[in-house]
C-alpha positions in Angstrom: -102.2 -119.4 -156.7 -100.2 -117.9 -153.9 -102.0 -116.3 -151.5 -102.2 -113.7 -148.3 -104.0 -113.5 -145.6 -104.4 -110.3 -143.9 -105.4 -109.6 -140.6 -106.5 -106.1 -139.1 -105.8 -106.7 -135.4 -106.5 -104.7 -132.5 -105.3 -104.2 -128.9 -108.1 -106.1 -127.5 -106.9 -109.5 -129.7 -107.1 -112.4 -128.6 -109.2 -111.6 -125.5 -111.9 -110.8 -128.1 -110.7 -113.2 -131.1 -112.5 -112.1 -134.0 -111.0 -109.8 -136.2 -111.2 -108.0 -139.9 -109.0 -110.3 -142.3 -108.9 -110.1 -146.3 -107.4 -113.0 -148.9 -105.5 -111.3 -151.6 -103.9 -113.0 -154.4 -101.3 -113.0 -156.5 -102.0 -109.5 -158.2 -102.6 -108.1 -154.7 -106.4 -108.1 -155.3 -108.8 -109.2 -152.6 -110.2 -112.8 -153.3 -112.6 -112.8 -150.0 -112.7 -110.7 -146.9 -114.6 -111.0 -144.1 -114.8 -110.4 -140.2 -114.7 -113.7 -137.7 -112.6 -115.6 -135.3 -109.3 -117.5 -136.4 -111.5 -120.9 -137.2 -113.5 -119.3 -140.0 -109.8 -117.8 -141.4 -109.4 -119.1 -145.1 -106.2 -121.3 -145.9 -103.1 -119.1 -147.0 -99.7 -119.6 -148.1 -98.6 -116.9 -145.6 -100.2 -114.3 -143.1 -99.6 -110.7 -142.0 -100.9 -108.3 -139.4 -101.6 -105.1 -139.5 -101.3 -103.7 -135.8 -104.4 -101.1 -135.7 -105.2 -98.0 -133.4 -102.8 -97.0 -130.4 -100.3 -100.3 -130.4 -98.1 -98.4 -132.1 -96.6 -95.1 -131.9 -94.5 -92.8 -134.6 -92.1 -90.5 -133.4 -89.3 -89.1 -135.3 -86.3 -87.9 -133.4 -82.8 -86.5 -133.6 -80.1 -89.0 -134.1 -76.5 -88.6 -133.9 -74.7 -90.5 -136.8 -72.7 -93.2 -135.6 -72.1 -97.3 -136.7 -74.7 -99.2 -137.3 -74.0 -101.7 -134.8 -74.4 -98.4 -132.3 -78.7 -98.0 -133.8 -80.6 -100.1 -130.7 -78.3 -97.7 -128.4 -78.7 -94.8 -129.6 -82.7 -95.2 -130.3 -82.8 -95.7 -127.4 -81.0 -92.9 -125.6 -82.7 -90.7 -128.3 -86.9 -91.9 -126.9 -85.9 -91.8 -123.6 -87.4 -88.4 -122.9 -90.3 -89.7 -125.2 -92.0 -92.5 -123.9 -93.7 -93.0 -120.5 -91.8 -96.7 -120.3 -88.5 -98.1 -120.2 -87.1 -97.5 -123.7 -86.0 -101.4 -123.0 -89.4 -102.7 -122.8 -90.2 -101.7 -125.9 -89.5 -103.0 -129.5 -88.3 -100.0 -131.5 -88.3 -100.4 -135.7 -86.5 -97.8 -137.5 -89.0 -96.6 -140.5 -86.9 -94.5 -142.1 -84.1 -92.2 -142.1 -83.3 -88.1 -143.5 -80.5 -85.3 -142.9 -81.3 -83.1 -140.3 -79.9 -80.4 -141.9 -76.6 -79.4 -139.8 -74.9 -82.1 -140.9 -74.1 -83.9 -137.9 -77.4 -85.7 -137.0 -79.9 -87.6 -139.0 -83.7 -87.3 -138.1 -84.9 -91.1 -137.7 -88.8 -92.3 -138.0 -89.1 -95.2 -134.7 -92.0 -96.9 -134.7 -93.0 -98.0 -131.1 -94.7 -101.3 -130.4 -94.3 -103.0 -126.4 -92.4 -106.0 -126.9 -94.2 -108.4 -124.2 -97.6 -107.4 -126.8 -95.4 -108.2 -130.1 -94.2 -111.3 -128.2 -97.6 -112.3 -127.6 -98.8 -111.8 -130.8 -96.8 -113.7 -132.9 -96.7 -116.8 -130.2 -100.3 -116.6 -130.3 -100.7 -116.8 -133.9 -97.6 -119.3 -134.3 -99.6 -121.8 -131.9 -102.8 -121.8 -134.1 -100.0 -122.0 -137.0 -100.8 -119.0 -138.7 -97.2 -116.9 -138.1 -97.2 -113.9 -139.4 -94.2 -113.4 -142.4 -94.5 -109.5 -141.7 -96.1 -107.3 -138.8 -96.9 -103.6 -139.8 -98.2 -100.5 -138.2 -101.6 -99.1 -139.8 -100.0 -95.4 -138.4 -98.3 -96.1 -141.4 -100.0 -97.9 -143.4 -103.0 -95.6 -143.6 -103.7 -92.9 -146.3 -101.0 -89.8 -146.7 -99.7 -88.0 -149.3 -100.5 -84.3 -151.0 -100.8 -80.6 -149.3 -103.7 -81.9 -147.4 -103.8 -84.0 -144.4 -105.3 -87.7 -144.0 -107.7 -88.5 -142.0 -108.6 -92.4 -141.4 -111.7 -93.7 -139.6 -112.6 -97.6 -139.1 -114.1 -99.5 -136.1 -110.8 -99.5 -135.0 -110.3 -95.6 -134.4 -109.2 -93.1 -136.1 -105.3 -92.6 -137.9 -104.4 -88.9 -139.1 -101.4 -88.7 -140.9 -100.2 -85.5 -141.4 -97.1 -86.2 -143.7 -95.2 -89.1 -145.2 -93.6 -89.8 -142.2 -96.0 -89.1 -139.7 -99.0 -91.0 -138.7 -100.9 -91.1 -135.2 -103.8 -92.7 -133.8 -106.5 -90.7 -131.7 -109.5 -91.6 -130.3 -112.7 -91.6 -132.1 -115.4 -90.4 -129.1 -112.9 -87.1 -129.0 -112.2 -86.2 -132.3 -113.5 -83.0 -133.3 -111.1 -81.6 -129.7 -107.7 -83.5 -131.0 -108.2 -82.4 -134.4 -108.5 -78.9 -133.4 -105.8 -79.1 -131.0 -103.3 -80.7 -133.8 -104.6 -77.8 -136.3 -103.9 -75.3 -133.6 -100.3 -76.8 -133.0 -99.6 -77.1 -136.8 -100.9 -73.2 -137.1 -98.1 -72.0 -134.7 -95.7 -73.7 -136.1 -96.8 -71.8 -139.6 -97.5 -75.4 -141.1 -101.2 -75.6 -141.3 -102.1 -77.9 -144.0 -104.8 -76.7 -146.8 -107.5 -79.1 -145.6 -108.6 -82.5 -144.2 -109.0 -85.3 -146.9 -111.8 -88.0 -144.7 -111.3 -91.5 -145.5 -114.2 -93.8 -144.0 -114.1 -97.3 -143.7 -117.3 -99.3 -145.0 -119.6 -99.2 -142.1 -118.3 -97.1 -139.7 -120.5 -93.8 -139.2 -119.6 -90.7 -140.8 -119.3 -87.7 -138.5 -120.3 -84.6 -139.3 -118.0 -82.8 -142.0 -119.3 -78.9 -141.1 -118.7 -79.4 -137.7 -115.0 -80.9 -138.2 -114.2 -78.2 -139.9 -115.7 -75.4 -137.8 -113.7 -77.0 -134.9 -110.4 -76.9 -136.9 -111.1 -74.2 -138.6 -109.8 -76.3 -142.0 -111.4 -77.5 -144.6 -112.9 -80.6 -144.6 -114.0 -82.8 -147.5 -114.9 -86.5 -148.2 -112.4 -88.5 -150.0 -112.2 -92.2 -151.8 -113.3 -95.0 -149.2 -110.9 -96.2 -146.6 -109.4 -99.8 -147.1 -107.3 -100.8 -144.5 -105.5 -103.9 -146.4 -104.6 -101.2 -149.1 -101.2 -99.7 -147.2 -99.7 -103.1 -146.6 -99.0 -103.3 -150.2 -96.9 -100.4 -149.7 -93.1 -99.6 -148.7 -94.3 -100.4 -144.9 -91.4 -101.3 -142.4 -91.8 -104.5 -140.8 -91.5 -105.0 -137.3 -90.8 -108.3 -137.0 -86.8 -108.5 -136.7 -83.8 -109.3 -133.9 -85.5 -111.7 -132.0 -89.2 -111.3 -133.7 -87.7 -112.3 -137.2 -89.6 -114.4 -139.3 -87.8 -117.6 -140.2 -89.2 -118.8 -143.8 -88.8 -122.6 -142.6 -90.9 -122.8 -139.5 -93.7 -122.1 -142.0 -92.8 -124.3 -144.4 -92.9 -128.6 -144.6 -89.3 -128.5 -142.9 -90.9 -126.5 -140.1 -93.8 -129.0 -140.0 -91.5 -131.6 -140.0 -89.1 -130.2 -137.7 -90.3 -132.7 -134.2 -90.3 -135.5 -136.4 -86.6 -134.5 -137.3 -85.3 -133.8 -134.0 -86.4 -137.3 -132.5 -84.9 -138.9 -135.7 -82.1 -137.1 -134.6 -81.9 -137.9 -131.1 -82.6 -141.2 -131.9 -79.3 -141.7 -134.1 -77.3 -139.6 -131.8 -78.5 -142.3 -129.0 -77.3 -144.8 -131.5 -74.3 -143.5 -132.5 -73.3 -143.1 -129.0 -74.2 -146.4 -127.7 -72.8 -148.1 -131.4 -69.1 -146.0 -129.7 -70.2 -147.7 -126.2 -70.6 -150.9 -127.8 -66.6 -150.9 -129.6 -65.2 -149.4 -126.9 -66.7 -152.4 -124.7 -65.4 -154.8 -127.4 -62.2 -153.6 -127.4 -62.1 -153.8 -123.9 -63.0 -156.7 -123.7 -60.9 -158.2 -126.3 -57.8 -156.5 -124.7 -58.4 -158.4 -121.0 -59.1 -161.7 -123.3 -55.9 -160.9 -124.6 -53.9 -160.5 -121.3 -55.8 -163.5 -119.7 -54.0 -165.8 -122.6 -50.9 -163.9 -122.2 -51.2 -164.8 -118.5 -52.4 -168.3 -118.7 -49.4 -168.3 -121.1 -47.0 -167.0 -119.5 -47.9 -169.3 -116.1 -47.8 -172.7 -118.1 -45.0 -172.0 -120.1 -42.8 -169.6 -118.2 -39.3 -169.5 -119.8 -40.9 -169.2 -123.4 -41.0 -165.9 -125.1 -44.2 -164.4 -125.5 -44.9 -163.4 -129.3 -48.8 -164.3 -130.1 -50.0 -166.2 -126.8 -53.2 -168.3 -128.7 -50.9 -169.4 -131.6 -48.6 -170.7 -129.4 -50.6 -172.3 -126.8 -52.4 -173.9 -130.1 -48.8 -175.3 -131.1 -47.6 -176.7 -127.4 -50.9 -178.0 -127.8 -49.9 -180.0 -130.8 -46.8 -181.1 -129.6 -47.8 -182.4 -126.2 -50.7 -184.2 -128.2 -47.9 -185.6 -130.4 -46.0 -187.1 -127.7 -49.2 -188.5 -126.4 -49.6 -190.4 -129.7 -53.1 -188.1 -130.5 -54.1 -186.4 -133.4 -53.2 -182.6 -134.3 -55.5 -180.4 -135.1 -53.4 -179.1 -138.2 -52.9 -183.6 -139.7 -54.8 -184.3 -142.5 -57.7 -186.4 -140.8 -58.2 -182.9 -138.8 -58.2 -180.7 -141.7 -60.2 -183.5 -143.8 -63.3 -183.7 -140.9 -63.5 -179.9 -141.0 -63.4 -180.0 -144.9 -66.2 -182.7 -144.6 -68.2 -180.4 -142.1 -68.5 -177.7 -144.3 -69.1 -179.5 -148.0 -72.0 -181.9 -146.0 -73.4 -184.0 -147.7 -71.5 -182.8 -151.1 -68.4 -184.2 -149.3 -69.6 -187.9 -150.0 -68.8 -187.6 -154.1 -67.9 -184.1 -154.3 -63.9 -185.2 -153.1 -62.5 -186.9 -156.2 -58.5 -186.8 -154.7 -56.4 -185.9 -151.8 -53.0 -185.0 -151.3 -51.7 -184.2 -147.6 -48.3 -182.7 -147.8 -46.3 -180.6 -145.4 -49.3 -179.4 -143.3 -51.7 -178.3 -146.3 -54.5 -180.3 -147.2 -55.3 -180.4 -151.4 -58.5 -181.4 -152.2 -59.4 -182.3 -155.7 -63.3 -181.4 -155.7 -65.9 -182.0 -158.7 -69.8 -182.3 -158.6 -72.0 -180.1 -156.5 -68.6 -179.3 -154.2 -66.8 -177.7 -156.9 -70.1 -175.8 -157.8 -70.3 -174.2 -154.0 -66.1 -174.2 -153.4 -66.4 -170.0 -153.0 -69.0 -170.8 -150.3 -66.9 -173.7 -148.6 -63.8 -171.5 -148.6 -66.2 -168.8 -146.3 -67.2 -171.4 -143.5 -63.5 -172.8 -143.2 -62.5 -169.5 -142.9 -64.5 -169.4 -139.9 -63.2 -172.1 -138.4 -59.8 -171.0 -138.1 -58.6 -172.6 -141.0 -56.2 -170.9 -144.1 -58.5 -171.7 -147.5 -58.3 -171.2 -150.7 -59.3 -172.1 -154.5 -56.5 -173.0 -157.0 -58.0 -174.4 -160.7 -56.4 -176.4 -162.9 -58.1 -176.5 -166.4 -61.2 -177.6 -165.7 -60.5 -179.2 -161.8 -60.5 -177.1 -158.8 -58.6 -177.7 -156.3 -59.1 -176.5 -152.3 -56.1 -175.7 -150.4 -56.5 -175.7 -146.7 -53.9 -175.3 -144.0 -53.9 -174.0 -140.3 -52.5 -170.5 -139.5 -48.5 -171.4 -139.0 -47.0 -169.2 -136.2 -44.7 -166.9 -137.5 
């Protein structure tokens, strides 16, 4: 079952850690709830927060229609004359959006959070590994609808929404004053709703309903209980985008494998680049080798064309041994002791014939050397030596030679 954990935080988390929280599953049902500190939290497959009381604020305000890449600008410019601080220290989440009527501007629901709190929220709950998939604002969240306005009250405070779009939090010790004051400001305006609908949260202490209403002079009336966890399964806006957006992997097993992955990686990129290092030396090396012969070359035998210094130097080699009377190391006792060398002991029977004829060696092998010829031709191959396997019917024949100079 795939699970949620919900968590009704207020402005005084994490200072004072423990908090509401419900489990809901897959039908959107509660499967606990309870009240405690993160430790006692039950195991989810994701979490969300519901930001309660005064964190947030709702305005809606006039905006001038423009691109939609122009929206944090013009949000912006549009709160300015709203909110005691910088527009730019806040994190501003468009809710919704409705004609204004003269056809020019648009009137825009913000909801108003301060980003260093939204910043330390979510690090907070990242680093205990609970982050949150969405962040929502109970000013919205709470109970609205109908001709009558909603009132809201939990440990948390109290949240009056007085429309669809509108939702504010006031403080609970001064109720009966702000409620009057909000009728008396709705009366002017000729908007006065038809009565207060009183939601209470289990627990909290109901205040007293004929005094609310002789201090608004509206009706008020009990209504069904107040559940906080009930409005986030509703069309709520989430405030977690731009640089607060939730990325799916970091809760996932590729986000808990992510340091394992970036020190695999770092450890191959170390590798690649020292494997690069490693050729590069080669080659470098190679290429003085290569002028050192060319040199040594070039000083011995200096009114000889250059072509392939070690092949040549191999063949002067030869020749100076041949006037010397000594052996060459491309004669057939030569290439018959490095045949020998690399057969072993399988040399002693395994050579049945040889034929030496101008510079290639033809061995006529049977026994356990014409069993292993494949693997013979391998090590004279690494000796310097031109080898390879010629059958005839049922004999097998090695062919060996040294490298001519072309």
């Amino acid at each position: 079952m795939s699970t949620r954990l919900l968590l009704a935080i207020d402005e005084h988390w994490p200072t004072r850690p423990d908090c509401p929280w419900v489990l809901l599953g897959d039908n959107g049902q509660p499967v606990s709830e309870g009240h405690s500190e993160p430790r006692h939290w039950p195991a989810a497959a994701a979490c969300e927060v519901v930001l309660t009381g005064p964190q947030c604020l709702w305005l809606e305000v006039p905006l001038p229609r423009g691109a939609r890449r122009d929206l944090p600008r013009l949000l912006a410019y549009a709160l300015e004359d709203r909110l005691l601080k910088d527009p730019d220290t806040q994190h501003l989440t468009l809710s919704h959006r409705r004609p204004a009527g003269d056809g020019e501007r648009d009137l825009a629901g913000v909801i108003v959070v301060a980003r260093d709190r939204l910043r330390q929220l979510v690090a907070q709950l990242a680093a205990i590994g609970r982050p949150p998939r969405r962040v929502l604002a109970e000013v919205q969240t709470a109970p609205a609808g109908g001709d009558a306005w909603q009132l809201s009250l939990s440990a948390s405070g109290a949240i009056l929404r007085t429309g669809a779009s509108t939702g504010i939090a006031i403080d609970a010790d001064l109720l009966a004053p702000l409620l009057a004051q909000q009728a008396a400001t709705a009366r002017a305006a000729n908007a006065a709703p038809a009565g207060i609908e009183l939601h209470l949260a289990a627990g909290s202490a109901a205040p007293d309903l004929a005094a609310l209403a002789a201090e608004t002079a509206i009706p008020v009336q009990a209504a069904a209980a107040y559940q906080w966890w009930q409005g986030a399964e509703r069309k709520a806006a989430n405030l977690l985008h731009d640089e607060f957006a939730y990325r799916e992997g970091g809760a996932g097993w590729l986000g808990k494998l992510r340091p394992a992955l970036l020190v695999g990686g770092g450890a191959l990129a170390i590798w690649l680049l020292a494997s690069i290092g490693e050729v590069l030396w080669l080659k470098h090396s190679l290429g003085q080798v290569g002028e050192r012969m060319e040199r040594v070359y070039r000083t011995s035998f200096p009114n000889t064309p250059v072509v392939a210094p070690a092949a040549q130097m191999r063949q002067q080699l030869n020749l100076e041994r041949a006037r010397h009377g000594l052996l060459r190391d491309d004669d057939a006792l030569a290439l018959l002791a490095l045949a020998a060398e690399a057969l072993g002991t399988d040399a002693a029977d395994g050579i049945a014939a040889l034929r030496f004829e101008e510079g290639r060696l033809d061995l006529t092998l049977g026994g356990a050397a014409a069993a292993r010829a494949e693997s013979v031709v391998g090590l004279l191959a690494g000796r310097g030596l031109l080898a390879n396997l010629r059958q005839d019917g049922t004999t097998t024949h090695l062919l060996l030679r040294r490298e001519n100079l072309q």
